[in-house]
C-alpha positions in Angstrom: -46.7 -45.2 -31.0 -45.9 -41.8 -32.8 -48.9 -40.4 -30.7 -47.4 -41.4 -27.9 -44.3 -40.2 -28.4 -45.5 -37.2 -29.4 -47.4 -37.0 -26.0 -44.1 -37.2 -24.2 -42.0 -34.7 -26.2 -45.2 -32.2 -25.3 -45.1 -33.0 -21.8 -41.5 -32.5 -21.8 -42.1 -29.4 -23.4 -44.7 -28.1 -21.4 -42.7 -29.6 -17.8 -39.3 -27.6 -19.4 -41.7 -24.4 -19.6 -42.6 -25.0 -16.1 -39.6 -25.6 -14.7 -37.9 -22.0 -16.4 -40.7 -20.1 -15.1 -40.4 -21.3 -11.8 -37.3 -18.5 -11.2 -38.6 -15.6 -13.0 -41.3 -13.0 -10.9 -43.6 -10.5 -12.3 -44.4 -7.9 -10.2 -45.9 -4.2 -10.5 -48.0 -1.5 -9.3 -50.4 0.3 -10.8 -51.2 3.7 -8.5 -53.6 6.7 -9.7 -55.1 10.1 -8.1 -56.1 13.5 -8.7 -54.1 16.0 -7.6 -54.2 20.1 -7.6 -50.9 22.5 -7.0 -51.2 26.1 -7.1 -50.0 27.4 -10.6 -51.3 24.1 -12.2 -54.8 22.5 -13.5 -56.2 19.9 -11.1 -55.0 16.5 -13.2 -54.8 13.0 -12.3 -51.1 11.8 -11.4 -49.5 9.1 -8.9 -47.9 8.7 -5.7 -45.7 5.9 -6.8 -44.6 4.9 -10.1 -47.1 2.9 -12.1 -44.6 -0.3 -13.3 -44.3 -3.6 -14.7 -41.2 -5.8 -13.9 -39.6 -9.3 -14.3 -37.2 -10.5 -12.4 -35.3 -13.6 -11.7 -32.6 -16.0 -11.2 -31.1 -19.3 -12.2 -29.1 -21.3 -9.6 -25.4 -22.0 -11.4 -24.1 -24.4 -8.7 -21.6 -23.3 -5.7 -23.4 -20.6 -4.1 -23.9 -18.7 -7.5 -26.9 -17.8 -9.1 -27.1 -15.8 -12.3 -29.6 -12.4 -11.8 -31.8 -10.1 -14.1 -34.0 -7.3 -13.5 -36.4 -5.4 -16.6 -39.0 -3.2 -15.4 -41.0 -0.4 -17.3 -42.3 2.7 -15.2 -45.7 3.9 -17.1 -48.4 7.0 -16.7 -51.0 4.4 -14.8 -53.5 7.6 -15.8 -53.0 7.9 -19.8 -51.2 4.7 -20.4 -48.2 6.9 -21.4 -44.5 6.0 -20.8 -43.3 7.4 -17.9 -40.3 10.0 -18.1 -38.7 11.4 -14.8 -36.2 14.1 -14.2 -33.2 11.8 -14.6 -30.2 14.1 -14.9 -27.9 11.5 -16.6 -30.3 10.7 -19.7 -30.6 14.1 -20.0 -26.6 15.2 -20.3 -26.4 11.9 -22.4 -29.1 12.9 -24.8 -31.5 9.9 -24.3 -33.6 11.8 -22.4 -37.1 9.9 -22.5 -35.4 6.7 -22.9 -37.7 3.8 -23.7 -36.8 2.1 -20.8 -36.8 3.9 -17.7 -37.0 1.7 -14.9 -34.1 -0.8 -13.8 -32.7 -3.0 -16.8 -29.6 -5.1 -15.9 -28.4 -8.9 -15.7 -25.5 -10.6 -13.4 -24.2 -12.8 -11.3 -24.9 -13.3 -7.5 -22.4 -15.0 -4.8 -23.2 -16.3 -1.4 -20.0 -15.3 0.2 -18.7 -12.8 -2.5 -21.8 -10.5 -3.3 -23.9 -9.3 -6.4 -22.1 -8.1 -10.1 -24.4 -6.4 -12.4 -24.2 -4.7 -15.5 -26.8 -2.5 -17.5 -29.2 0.5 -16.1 -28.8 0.0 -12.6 -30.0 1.8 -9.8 -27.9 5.0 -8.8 -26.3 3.8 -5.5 -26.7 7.3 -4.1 -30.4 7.9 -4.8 -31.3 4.3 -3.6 -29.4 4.7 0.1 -30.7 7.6 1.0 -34.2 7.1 -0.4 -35.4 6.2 3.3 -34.8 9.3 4.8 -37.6 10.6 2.7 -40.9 9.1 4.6 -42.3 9.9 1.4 -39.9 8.2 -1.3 -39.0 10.7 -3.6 -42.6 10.6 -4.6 -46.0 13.2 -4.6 -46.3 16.3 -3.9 -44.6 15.6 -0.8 -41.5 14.8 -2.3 -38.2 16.2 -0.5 -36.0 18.3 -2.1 -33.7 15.8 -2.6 -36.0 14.2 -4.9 -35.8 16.9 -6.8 -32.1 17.1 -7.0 -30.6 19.1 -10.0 -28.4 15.8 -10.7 -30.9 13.0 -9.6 -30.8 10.0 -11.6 -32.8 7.3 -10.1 -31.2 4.9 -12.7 -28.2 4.8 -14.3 -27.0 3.4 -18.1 -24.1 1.8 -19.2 -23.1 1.0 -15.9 -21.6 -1.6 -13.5 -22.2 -2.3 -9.9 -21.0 -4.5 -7.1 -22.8 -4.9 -4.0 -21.1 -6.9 -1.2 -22.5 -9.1 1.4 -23.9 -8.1 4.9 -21.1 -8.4 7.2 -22.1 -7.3 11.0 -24.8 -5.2 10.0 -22.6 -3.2 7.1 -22.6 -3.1 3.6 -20.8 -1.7 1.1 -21.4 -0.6 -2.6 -19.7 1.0 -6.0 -20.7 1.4 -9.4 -18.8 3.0 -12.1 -20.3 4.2 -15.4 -19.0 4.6 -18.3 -19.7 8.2 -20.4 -20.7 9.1 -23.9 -18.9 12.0 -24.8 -21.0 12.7 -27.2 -21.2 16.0 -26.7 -18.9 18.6 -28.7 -15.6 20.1 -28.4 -13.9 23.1 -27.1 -16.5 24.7 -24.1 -17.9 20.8 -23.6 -14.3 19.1 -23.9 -14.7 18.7 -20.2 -18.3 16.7 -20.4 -16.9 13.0 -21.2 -16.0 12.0 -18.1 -17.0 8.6 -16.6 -19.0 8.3 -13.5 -18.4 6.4 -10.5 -20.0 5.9 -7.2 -19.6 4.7 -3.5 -22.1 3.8 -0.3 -22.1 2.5 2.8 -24.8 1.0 5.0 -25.2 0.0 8.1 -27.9 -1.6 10.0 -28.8 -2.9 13.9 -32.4 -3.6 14.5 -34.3 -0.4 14.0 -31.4 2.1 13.6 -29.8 2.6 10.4 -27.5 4.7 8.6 -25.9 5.7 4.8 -23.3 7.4 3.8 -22.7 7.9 -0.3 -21.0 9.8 -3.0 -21.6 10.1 -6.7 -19.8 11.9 -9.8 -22.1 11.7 -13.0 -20.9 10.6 -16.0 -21.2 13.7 -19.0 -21.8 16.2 -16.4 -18.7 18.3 -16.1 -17.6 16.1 -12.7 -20.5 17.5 -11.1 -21.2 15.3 -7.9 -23.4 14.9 -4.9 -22.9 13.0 -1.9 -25.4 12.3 1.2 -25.2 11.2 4.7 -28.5 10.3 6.8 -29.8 8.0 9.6 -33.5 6.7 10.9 -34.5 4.8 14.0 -38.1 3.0 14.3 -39.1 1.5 17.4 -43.0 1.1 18.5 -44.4 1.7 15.2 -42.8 5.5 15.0 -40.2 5.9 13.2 -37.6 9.2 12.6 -35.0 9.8 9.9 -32.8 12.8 9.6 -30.1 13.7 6.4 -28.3 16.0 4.7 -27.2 16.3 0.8 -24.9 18.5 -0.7 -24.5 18.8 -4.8 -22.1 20.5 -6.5 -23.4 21.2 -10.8 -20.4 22.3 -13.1 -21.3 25.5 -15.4 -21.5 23.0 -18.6 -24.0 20.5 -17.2 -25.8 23.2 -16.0 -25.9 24.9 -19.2 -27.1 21.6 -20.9 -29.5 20.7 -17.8 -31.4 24.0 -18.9 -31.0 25.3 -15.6 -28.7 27.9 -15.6 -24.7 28.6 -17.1 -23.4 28.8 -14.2 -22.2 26.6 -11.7 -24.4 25.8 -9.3 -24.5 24.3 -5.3 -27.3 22.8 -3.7 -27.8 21.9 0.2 -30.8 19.9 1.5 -31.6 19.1 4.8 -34.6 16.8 5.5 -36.0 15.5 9.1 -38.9 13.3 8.6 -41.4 11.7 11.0 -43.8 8.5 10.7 -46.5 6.8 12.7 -48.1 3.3 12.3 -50.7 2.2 14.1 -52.8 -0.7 12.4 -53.7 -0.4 8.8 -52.9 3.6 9.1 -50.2 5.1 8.5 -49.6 9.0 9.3 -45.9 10.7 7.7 -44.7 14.3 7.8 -41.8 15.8 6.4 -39.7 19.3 6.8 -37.5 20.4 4.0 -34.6 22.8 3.9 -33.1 23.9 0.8 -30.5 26.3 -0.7 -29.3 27.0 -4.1 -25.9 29.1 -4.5 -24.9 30.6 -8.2 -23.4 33.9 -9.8 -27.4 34.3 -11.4 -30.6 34.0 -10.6 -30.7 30.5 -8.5 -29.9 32.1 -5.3 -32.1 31.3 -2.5 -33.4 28.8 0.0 -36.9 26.9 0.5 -38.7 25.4 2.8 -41.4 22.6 2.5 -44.1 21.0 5.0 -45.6 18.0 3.7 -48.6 15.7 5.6 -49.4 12.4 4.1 -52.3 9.5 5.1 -52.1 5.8 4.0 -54.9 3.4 4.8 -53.6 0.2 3.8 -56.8 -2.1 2.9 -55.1 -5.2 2.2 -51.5 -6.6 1.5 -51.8 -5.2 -1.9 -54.4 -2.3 -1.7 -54.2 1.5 -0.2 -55.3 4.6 -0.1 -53.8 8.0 0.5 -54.0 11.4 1.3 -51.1 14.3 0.8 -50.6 17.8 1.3 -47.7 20.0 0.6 -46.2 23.9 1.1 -43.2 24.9 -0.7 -42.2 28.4 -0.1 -39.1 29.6 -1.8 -37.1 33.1 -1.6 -37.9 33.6 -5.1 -39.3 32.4 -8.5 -36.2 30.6 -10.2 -36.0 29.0 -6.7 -39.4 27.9 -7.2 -39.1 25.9 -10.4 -36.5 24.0 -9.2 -38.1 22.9 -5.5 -41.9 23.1 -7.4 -43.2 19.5 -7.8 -45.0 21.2 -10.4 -42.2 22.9 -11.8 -44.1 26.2 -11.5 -41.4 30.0 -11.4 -43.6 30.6 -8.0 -42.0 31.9 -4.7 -45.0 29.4 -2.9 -47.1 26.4 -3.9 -49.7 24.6 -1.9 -50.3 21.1 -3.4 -53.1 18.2 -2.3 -53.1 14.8 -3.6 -55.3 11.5 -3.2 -55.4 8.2 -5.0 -54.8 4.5 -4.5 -52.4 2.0 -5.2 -52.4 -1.6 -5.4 -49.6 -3.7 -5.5 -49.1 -7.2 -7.7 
């Protein structure tokens, strides 16, 4: 008898197990090359970010689910953690912050949309990501993904994304700041952060329109506007981002202590045909300050994917920055080379679970 109760509670157990698993996904990537820029060692890097992630949902009854998202971005070469160029961690002083991908929990409406709280993704960067046929990744990354203030994710910070209604949708976030930094010539860094987008899309035309003030940064702020159409596999985005960097942030950014502007203009190009995939990409950019960022860039980049399989690709990338001058460089500079001009090449693959 006390075996076969003990049978039941484990089947129970093992059924409960089952049953709580059945809402949660793990997903990932794990990508890898070799690449070679001029002013840098040839060394193995990614196209994409090498990550782990759970996600997941529980149904609460009426059209409500509760939602959760933890993923972990990691140096698929070394093993290392991964640590990006995110502006916020940076003027918060968690820069190489344990976790550096998406880390958040909520609730999710039918009718009124999604609430979440935690490190969320920065409304701003996430809209206009498309414009880019190259994702803010590689060597041909556009010079928006580069962006003095770019902050892919976001801490301590709350967002609300609504429903699609007739093709638009609408989101805001607002973040609260640290202040952690001191007194007097900083009194001005412990402002929160909020931001706002808009999307709308109609078949294969789409568009995005956003704003963003960093928390701890001074007010500095960015905002974005840009569009794509595809139709018969080709597809063509255009956008446009302007960022204005307070003097503090700046000063704390390491980039300069002065105030800073930053225009980008991107038109970007993509053809699919089959399992191949051909992108290309023209940058503008232009840097304004009372020092030495003064300047503009350009950038050509050419990229190949062969996708294998649902899950498995390969590809091919190649790059020209040219800038007016050296400081311009190491901004624009995937590599972060102080070089007027670098040519970078990049292959790998990248499989998807």
């Amino acid at each position: 008898m006390r075996k076969t109760l003990l049978a039941v509670w484990v089947l129970g157990l093992l059924t409960g197990t089952v049953y709580a698993q059945t809402n949660v996904t793990v997903y990932g990537q794990v990508d890898t090359g070799v690449m070679k820029e001029t002013g840098s060692d040839t060394r193995m890097g990614n196209n994409e970010n090498s990550v782990i992630g759970f996600k997941g949902t529980e149904d609460l009854g009426s059209g409500t689910k509760a939602v959760f998202r933890l993923e972990q971005r990691f140096n698929g070469n070394d093993g290392t953690k991964y640590s990006d160029n995110n502006a916020l961690d940076k003027l918060q002083g968690s820069d190489g912050a344990e976790w550096q991908g998406a880390a958040y929990v909520g609730l999710a409406n039918d009718s009124v949309g999604t609430l979440t709280l935690g490190r969320v993704n920065d409304i701003a960067i996430e809209n206009y990501g498309a414009v880019d046929p190259f994702a803010y990744f590689s060597v041909g990354i556009a010079g928006t993904g580069v962006n003095l203030l770019y902050s892919e994710q976001i801490p301590n910070t709350i967002r609300y994304d609504s429903r699609e209604m007739a093709g638009f949708s609408v989101s805001a976030s607002y973040t609260l700041g640290k202040d952690t930094h001191p007194k007097g010539y900083y009194h001005a860094y412990g402002n929160d952060g909020f931001a706002v987008g808009l999307k709308y899309e109609n078949g294969g035309f789409w568009m995005t329109a956003n704003y963003d003030r960093l928390a701890d940064s001074d007010k500095s702020w960015l905002w974005n506007a840009g569009l794509g159409y595809t139709y018969g596999g080709v597809t063509v985005t255009a956008g446009y981002q302007g960022t204005t960097v307070k003097s503090a942030a700046a000063d704390v950014l390491e980039i300069d202590s002065n105030s800073i502007k930053q225009k980008d203009w991107i038109v970007g190009l993509v053809y699919e045909t089959g399992p191949h995939a051909f992108k290309f990409s023209y940058n503008r950019g232009d840097l304004e300050s009372k020092g030495d960022y003064d300047g503009n860039m350009n950038k050509y980049a050419l990229g190949y994917t062969y996708t294998m399989s649902k899950r498995t690709s390969l590809y091919a990338i190649a790059a020209y920055t040219d800038s007016d001058n050296d400081s311009v460089g190491s901004v624009y500079n995937t590599n972060g080379a102080e070089r007027d001009s670098v040519t970078g090449i990049q292959f790998g693959i990248n499989h998807k679970f």
